[in-house]
C-alpha positions in Angstrom: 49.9 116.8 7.0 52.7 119.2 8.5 52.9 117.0 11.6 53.3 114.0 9.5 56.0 115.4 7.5 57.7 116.9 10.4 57.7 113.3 12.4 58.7 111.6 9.3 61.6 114.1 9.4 62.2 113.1 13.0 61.9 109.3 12.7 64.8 109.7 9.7 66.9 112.3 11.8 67.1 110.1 15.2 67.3 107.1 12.9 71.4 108.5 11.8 72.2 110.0 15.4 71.3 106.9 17.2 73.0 104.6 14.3 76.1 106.9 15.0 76.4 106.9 18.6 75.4 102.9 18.3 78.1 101.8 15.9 80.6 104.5 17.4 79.8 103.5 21.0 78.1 99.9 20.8 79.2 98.2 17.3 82.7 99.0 17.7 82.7 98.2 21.4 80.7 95.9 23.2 78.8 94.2 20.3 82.3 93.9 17.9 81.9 90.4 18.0 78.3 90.8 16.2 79.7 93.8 14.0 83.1 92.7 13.0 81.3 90.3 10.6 80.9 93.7 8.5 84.0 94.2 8.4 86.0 91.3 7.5 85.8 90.0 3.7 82.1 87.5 3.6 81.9 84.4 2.7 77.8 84.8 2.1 75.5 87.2 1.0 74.6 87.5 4.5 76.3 88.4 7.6 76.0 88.0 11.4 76.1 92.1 11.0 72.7 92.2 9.3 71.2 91.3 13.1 70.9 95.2 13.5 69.3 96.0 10.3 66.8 93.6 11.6 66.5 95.2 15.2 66.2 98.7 13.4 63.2 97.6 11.1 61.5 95.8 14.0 61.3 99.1 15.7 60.2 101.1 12.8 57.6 98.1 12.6 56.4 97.8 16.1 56.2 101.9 15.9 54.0 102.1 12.7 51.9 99.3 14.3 51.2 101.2 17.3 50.0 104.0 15.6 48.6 102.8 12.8 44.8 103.3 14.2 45.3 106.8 15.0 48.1 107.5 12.1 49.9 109.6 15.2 53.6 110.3 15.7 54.6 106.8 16.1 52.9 105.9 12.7 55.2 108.5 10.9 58.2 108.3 13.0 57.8 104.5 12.0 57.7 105.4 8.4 60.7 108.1 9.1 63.0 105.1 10.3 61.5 103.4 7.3 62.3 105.8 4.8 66.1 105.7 6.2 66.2 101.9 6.3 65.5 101.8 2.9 68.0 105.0 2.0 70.5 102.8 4.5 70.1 99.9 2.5 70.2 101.7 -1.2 73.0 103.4 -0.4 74.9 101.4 2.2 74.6 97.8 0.8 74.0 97.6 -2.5 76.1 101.0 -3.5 78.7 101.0 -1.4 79.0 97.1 -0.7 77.9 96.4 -3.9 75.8 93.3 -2.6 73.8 93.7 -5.7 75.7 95.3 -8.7 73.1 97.6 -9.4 75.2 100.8 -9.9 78.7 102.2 -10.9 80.9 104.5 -8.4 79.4 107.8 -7.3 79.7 111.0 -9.6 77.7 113.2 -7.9 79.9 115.5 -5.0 77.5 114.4 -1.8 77.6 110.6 -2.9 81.4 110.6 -3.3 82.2 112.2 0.0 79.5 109.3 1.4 81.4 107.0 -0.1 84.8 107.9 0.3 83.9 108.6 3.9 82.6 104.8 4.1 85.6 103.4 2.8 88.1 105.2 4.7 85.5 103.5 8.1 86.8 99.8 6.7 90.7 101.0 5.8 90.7 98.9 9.7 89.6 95.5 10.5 90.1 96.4 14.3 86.9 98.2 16.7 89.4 100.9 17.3 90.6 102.1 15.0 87.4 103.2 12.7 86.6 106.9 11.5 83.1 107.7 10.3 80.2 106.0 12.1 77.7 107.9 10.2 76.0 107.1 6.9 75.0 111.1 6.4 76.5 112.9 8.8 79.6 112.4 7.3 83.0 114.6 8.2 83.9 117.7 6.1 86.8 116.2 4.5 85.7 113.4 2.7 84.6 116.4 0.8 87.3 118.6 0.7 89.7 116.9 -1.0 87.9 116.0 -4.2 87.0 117.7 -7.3 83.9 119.5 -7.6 
């Protein structure tokens, strides 16, 4: 049960560095084209954006499925990318772009700074110009400057 936990752990944790490094180095560079969708205002619920999201589950799928029989490390690394997909898309689309009205703004400190960090990543339309790539690790002062 400890190895399970600790891949889960795993699957989540290189789930947000390699999201980082791939909207930091890939989405706002190579693949704008693809990503900019996300940031200009959408004219649908869905956008040309929401490609990745599907490339992210498809690993986490294709990683459960190959180890599903033996319920090894790929099994819970799967459910690890999983568990962040799902945190990604709670927190990410339907909190902070509100694609389903589902809650009000943040109160609690660690949402706000998410939040505030998230909104200061879309103050720019251009691939340059972006701070914050991150959905948790987030820079210290998004949460500096607020009340506690």
């Amino acid at each position: 049960m400890i190895n399970a936990l600790a891949f889960i752990a795993l699957g989540f944790v290189a789930m947000e560095l390699a999201g980082w490094a791939i909207h930091k180095y890939l989405m706002h560079g190579p693949l704008w084209m693809i990503h900019r969708t996300h940031h200009e205002p959408s004219k649908s619920f869905f956008e040309l954006n929401d490609l990745f999201s599907l490339l992210f589950g498809s690993i986490a799928v294709v990683l459960i499925f190959k180890g599903i029989d033996a319920l090894d490390y790929r099994f819970w690394m799967g459910v690890g990318i999983s568990v962040y997909g799902l945190l990604y898309f709670i927190l990410h689309d339907i909190w902070v772009h509100r694609r389903f009205k589902w809650f009000g703004r943040p109160k609690n400190f660690i949402l706000k700074g998410i939040f505030k960090a998230h909104q200061a990543h879309h103050r720019t339309n251009t691939k340059d110009e972006a701070v914050s790539f991150g959905l948790f690790l987030v820079p210290k002062k998004f949460f500096n400057d607020q009340e506690k």
